[in-house]
PDB file of N, H, CA, C and O in Angstrom:
ATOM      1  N   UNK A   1       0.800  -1.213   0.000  1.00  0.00           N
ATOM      2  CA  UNK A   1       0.000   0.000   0.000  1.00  0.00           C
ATOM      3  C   UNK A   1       0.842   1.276   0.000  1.00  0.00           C
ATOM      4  O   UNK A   1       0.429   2.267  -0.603  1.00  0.00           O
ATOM      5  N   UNK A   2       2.124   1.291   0.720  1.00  0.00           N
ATOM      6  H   UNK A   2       2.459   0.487   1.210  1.00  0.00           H
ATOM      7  CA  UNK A   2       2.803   2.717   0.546  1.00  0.00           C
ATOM      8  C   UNK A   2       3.135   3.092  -0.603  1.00  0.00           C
ATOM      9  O   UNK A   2       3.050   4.252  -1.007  1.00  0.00           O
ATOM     10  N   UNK A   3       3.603   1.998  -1.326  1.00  0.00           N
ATOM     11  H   UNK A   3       3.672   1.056  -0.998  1.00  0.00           H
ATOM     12  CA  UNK A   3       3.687   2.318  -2.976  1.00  0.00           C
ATOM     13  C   UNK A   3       2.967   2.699  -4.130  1.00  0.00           C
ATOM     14  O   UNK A   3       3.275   2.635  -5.320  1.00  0.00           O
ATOM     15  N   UNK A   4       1.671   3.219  -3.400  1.00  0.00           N
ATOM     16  H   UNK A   4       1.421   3.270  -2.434  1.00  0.00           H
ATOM     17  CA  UNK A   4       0.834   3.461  -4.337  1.00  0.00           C
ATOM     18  C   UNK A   4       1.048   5.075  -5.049  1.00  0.00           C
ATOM     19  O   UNK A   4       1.696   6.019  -4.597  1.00  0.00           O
ATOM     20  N   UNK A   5       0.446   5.006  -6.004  1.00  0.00           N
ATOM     21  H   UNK A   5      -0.080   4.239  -6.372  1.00  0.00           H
ATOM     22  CA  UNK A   5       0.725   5.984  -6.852  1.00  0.00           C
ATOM     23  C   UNK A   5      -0.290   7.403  -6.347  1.00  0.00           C
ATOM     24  O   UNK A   5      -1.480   7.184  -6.122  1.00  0.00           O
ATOM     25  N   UNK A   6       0.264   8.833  -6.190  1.00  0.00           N
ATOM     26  H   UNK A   6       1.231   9.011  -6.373  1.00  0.00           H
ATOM     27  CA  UNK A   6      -0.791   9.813  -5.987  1.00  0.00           C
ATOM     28  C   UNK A   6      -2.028  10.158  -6.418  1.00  0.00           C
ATOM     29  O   UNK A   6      -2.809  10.953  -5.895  1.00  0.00           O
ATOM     30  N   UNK A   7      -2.208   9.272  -7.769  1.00  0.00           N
ATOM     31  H   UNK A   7      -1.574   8.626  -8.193  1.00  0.00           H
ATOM     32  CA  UNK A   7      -2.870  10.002  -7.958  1.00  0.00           C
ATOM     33  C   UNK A   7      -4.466   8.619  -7.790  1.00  0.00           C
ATOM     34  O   UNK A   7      -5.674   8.771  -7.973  1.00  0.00           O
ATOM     35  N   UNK A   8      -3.728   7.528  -7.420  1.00  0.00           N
ATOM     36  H   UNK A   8      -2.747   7.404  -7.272  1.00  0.00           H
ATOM     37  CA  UNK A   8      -4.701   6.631  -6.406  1.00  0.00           C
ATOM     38  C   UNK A   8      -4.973   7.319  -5.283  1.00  0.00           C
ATOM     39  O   UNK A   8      -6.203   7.378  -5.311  1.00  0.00           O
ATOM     40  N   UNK A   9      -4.628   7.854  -4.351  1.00  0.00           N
ATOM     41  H   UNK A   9      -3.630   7.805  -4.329  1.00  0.00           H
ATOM     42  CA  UNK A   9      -4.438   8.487  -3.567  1.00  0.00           C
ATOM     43  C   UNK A   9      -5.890   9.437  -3.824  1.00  0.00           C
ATOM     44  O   UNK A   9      -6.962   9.211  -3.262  1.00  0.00           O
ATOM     45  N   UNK A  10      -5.706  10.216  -4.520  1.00  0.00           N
ATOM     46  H   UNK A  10      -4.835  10.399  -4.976  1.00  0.00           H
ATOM     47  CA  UNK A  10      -6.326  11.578  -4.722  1.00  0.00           C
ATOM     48  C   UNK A  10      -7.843  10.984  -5.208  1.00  0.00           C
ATOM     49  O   UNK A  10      -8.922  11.555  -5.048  1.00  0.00           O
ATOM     50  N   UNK A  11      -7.609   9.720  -5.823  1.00  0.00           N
ATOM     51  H   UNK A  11      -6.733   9.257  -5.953  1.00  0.00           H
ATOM     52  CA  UNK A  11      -8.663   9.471  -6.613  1.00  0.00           C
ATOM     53  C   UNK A  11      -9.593   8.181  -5.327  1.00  0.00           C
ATOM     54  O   UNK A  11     -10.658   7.618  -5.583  1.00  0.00           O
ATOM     55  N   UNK A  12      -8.945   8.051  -4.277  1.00  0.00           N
ATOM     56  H   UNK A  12      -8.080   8.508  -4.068  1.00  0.00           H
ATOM     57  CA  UNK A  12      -9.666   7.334  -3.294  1.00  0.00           C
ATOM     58  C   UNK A  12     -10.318   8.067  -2.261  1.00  0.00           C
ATOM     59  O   UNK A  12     -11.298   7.746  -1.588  1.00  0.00           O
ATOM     60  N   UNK A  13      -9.372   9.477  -2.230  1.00  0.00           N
ATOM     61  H   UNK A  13      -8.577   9.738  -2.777  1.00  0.00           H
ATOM     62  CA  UNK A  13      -9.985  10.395  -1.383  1.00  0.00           C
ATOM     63  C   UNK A  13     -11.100  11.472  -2.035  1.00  0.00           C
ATOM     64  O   UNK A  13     -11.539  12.491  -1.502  1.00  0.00           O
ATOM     65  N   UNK A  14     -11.344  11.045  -3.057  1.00  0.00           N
ATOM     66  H   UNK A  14     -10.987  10.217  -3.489  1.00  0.00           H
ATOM     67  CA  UNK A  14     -12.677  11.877  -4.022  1.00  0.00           C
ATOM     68  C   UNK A  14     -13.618  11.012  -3.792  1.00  0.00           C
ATOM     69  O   UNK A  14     -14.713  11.504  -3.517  1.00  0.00           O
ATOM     70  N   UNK A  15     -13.518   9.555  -3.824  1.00  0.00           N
ATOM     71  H   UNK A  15     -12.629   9.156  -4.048  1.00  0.00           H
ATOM     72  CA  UNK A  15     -14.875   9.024  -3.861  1.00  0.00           C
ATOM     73  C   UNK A  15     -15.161   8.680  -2.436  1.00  0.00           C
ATOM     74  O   UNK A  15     -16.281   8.283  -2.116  1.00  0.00           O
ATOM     75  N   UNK A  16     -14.026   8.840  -1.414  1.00  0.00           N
ATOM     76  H   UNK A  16     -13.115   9.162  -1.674  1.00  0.00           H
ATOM     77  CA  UNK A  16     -14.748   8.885  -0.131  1.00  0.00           C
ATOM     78  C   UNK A  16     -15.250  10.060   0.579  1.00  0.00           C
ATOM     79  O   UNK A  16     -15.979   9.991   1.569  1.00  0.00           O
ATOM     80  N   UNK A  17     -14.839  11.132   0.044  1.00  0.00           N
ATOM     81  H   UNK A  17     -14.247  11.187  -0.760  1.00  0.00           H
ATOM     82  CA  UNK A  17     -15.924  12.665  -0.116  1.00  0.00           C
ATOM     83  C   UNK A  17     -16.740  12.758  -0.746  1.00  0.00           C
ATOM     84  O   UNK A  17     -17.613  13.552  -0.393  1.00  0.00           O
ATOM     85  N   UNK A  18     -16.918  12.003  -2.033  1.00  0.00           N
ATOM     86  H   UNK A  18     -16.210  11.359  -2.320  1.00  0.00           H
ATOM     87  CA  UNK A  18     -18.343  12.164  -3.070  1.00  0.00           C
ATOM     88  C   UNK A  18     -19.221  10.990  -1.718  1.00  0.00           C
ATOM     89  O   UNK A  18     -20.198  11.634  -1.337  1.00  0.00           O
ATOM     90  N   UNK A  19     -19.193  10.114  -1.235  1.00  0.00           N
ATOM     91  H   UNK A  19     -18.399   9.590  -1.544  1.00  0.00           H
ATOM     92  CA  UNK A  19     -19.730   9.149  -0.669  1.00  0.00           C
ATOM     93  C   UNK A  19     -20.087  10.214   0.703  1.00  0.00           C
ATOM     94  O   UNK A  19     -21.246  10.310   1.106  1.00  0.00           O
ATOM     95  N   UNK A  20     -18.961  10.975   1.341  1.00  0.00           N
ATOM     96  H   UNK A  20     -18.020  10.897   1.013  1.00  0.00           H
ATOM     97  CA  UNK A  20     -19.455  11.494   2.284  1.00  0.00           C
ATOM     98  C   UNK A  20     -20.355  12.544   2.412  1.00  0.00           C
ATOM     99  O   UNK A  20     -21.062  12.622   3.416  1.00  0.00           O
ATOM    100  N   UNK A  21     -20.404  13.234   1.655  1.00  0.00           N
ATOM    101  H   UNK A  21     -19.829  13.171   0.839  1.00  0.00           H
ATOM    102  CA  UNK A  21     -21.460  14.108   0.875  1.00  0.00           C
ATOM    103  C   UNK A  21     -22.694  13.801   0.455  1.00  0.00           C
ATOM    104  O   UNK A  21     -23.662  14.529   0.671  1.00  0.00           O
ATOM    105  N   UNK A  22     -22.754  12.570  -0.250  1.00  0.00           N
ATOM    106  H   UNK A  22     -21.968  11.978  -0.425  1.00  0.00           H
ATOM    107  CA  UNK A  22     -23.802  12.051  -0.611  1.00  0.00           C
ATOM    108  C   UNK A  22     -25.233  11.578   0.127  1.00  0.00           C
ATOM    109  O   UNK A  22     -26.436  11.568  -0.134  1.00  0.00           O
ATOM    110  N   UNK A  23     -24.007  11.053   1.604  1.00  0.00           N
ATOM    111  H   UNK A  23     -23.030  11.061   1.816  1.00  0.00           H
ATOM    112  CA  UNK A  23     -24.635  10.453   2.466  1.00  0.00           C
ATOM    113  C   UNK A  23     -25.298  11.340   3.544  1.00  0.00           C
ATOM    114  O   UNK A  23     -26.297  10.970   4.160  1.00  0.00           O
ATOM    115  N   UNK A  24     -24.703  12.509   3.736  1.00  0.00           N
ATOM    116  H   UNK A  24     -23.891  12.810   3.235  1.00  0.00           H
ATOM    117  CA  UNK A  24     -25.162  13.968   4.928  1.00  0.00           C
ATOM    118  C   UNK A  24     -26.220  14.620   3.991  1.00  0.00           C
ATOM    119  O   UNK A  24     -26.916  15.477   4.535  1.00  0.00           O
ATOM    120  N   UNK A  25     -26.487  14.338   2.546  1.00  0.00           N
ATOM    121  H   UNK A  25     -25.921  13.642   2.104  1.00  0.00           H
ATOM    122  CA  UNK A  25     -27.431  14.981   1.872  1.00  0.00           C
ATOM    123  C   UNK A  25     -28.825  14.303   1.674  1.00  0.00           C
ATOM    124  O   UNK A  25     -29.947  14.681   1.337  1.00  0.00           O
ATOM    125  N   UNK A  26     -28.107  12.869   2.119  1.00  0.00           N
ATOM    126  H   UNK A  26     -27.195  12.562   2.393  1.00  0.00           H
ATOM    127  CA  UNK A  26     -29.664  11.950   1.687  1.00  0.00           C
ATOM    128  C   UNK A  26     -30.222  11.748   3.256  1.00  0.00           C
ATOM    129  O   UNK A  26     -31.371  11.365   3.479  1.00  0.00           O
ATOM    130  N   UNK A  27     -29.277  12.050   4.289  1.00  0.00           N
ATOM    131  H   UNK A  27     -28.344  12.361   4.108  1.00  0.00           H
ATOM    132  CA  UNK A  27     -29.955  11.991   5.773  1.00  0.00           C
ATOM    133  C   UNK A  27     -30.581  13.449   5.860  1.00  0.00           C
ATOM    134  O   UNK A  27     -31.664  13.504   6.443  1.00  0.00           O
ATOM    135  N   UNK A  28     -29.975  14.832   5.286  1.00  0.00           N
ATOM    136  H   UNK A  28     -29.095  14.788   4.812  1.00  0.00           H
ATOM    137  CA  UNK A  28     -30.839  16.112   5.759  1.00  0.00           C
ATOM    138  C   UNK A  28     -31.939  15.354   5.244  1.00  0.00           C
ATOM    139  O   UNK A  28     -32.803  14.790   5.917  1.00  0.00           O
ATOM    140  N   UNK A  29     -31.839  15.387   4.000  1.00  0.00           N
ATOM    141  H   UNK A  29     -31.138  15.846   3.454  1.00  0.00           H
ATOM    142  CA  UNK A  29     -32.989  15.364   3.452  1.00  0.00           C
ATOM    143  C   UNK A  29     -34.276  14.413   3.523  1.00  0.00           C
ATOM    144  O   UNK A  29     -35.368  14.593   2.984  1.00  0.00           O
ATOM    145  N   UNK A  30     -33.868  13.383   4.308  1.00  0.00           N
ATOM    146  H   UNK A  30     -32.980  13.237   4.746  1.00  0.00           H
ATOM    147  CA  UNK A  30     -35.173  11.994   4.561  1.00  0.00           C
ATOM    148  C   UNK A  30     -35.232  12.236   6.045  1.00  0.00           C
ATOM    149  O   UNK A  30     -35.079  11.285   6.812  1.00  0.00           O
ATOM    150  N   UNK A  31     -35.499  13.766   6.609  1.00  0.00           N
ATOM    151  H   UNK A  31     -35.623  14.538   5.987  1.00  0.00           H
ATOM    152  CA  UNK A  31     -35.763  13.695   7.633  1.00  0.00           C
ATOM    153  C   UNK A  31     -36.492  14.637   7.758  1.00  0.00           C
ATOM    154  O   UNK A  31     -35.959  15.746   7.734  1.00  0.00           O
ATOM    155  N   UNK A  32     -38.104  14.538   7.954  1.00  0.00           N
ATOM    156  H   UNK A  32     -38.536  13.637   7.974  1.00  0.00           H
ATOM    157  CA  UNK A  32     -39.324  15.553   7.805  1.00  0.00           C
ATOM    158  C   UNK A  32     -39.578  15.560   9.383  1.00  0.00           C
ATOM    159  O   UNK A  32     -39.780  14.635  10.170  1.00  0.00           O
ATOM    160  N   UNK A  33     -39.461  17.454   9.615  1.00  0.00           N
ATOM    161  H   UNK A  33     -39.296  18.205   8.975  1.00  0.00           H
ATOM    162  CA  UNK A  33     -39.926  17.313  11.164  1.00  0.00           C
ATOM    163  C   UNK A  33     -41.135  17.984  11.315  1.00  0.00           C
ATOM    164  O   UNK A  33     -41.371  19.020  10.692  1.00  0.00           O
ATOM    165  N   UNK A  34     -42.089  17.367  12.260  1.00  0.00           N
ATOM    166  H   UNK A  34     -41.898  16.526  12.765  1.00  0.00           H
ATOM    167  CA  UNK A  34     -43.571  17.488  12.194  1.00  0.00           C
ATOM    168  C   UNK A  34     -43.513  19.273  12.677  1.00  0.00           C
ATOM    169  O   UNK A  34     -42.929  19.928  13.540  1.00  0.00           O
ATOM    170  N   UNK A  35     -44.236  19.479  11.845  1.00  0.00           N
ATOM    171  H   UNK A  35     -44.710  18.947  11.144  1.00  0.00           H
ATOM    172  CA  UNK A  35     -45.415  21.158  12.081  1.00  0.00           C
ATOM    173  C   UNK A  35     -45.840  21.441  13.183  1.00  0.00           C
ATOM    174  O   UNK A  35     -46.732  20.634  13.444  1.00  0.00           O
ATOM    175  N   UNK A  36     -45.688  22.206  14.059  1.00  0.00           N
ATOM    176  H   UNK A  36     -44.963  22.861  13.846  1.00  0.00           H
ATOM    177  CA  UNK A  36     -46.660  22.414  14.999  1.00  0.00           C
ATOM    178  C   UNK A  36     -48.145  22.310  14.507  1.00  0.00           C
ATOM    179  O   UNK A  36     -48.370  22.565  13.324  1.00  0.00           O
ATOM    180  N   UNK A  37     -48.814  22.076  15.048  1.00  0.00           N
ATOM    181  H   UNK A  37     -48.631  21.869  16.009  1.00  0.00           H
ATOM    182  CA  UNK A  37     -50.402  22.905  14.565  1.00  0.00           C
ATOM    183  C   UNK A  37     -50.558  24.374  15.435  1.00  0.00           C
ATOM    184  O   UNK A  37     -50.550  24.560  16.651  1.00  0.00           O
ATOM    185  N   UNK A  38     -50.678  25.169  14.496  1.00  0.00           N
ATOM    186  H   UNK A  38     -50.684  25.017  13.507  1.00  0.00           H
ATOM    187  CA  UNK A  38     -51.198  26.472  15.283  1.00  0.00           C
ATOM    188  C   UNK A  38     -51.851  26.647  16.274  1.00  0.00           C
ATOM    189  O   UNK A  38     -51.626  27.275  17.308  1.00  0.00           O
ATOM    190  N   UNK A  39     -53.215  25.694  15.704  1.00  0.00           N
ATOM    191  H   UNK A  39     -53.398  25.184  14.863  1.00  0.00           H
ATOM    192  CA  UNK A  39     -54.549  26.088  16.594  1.00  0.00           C
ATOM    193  C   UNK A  39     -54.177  25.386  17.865  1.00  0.00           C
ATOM    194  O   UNK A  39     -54.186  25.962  18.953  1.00  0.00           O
ATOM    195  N   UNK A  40     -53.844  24.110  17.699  1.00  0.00           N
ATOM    196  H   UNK A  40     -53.836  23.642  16.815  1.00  0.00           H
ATOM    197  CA  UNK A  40     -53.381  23.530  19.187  1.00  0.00           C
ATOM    198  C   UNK A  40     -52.985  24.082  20.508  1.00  0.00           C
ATOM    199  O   UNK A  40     -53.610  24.081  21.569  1.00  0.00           O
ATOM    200  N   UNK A  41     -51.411  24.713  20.113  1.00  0.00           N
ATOM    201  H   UNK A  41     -50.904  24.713  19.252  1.00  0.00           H
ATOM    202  CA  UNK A  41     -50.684  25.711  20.321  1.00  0.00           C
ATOM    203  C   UNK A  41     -51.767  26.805  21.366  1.00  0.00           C
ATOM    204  O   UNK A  41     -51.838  26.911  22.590  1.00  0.00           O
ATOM    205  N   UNK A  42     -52.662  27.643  20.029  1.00  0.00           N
ATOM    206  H   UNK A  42     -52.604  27.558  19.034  1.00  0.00           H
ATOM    207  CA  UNK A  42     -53.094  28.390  20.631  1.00  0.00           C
ATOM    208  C   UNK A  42     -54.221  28.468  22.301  1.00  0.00           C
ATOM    209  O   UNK A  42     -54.428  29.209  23.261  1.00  0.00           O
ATOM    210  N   UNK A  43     -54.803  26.701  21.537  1.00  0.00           N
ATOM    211  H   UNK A  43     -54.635  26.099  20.756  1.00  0.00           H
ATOM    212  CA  UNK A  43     -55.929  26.572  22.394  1.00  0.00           C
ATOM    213  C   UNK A  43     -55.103  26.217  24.051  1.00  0.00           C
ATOM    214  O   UNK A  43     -55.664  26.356  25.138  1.00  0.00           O
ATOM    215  N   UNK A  44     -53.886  25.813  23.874  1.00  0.00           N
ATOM    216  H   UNK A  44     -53.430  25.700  22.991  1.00  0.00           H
ATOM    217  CA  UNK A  44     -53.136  25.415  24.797  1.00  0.00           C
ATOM    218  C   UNK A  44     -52.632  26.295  26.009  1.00  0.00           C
ATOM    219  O   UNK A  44     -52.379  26.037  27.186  1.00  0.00           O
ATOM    220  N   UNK A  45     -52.589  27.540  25.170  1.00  0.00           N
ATOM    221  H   UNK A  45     -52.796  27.750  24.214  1.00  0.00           H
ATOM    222  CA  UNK A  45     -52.027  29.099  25.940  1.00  0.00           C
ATOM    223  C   UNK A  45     -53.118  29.063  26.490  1.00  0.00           C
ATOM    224  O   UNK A  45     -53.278  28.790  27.680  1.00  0.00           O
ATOM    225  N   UNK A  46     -54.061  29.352  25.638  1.00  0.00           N
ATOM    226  H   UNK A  46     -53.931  29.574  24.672  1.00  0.00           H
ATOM    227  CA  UNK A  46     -55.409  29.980  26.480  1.00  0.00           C
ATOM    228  C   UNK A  46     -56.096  29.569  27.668  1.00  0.00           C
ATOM    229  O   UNK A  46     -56.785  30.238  28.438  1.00  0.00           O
ATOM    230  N   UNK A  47     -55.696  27.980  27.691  1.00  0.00           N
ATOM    231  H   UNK A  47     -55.136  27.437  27.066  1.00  0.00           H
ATOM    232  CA  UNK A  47     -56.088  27.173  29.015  1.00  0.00           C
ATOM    233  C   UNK A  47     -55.359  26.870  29.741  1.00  0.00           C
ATOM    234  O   UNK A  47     -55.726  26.376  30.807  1.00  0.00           O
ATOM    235  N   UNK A  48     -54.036  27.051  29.436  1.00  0.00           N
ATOM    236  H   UNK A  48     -53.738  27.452  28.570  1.00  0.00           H
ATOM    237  CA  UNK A  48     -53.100  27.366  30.801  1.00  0.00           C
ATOM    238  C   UNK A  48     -53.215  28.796  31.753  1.00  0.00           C
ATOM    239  O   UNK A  48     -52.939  29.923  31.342  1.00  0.00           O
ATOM    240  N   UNK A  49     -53.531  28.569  32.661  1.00  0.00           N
ATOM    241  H   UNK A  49     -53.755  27.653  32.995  1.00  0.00           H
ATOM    242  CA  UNK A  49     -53.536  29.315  34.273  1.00  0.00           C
ATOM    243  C   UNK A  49     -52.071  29.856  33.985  1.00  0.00           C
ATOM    244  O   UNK A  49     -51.050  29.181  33.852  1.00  0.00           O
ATOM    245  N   UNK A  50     -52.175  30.883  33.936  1.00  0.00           N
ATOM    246  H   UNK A  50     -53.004  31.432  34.044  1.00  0.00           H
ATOM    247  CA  UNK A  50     -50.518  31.578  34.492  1.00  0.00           C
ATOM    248  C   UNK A  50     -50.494  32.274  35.661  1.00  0.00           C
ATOM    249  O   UNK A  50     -49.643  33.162  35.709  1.00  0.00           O
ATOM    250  N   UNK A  51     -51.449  32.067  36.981  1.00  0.00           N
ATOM    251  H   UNK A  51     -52.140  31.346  36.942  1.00  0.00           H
ATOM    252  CA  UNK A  51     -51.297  32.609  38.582  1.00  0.00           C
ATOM    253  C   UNK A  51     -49.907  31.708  39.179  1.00  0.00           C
ATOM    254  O   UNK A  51     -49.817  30.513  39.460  1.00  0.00           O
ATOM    255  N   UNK A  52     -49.135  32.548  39.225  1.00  0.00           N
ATOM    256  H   UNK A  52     -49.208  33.519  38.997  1.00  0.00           H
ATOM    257  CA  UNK A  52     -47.939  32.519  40.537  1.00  0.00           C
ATOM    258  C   UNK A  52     -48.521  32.497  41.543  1.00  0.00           C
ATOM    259  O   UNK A  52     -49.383  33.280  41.940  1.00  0.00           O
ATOM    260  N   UNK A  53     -47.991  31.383  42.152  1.00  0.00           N
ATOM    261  H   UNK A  53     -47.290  30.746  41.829  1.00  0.00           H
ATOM    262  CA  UNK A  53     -48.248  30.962  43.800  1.00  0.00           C
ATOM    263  C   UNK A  53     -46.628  31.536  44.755  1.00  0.00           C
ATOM    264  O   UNK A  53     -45.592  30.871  44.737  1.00  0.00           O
ATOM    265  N   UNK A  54     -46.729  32.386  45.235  1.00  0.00           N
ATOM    266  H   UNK A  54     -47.570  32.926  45.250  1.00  0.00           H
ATOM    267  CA  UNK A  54     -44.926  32.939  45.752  1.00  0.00           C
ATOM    268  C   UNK A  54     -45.735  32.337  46.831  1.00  0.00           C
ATOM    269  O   UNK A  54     -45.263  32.214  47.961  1.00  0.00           O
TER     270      UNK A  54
END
């Protein structure tokens, strides 16, 4: 293996960056994060009590 030629070298370290790239682009991307619902949200404020007990 030390005898290998540079431009093996160069050309092993491209396809393990095209691979690493590939792979951080297909995980952003197959990962859908759920929406709040608004109304939920809202109805949620409205029925929470905010009295401080000191």
């Amino acid at each position: 293996m030390p005898q290998m030629a540079p431009i093996s070298w160069l050309f092993l370290f491209g396809i393990f960056s095209i691979t690493l790239i590939m792979f951080n682009i297909m995980n952003y991307y197959s990962f859908l994060p759920k929406t709040p619902n608004i109304e939920k949200m809202n109805q949620s404020f409205k029925s929470t009590s905010l009295n401080w007990k000191w």
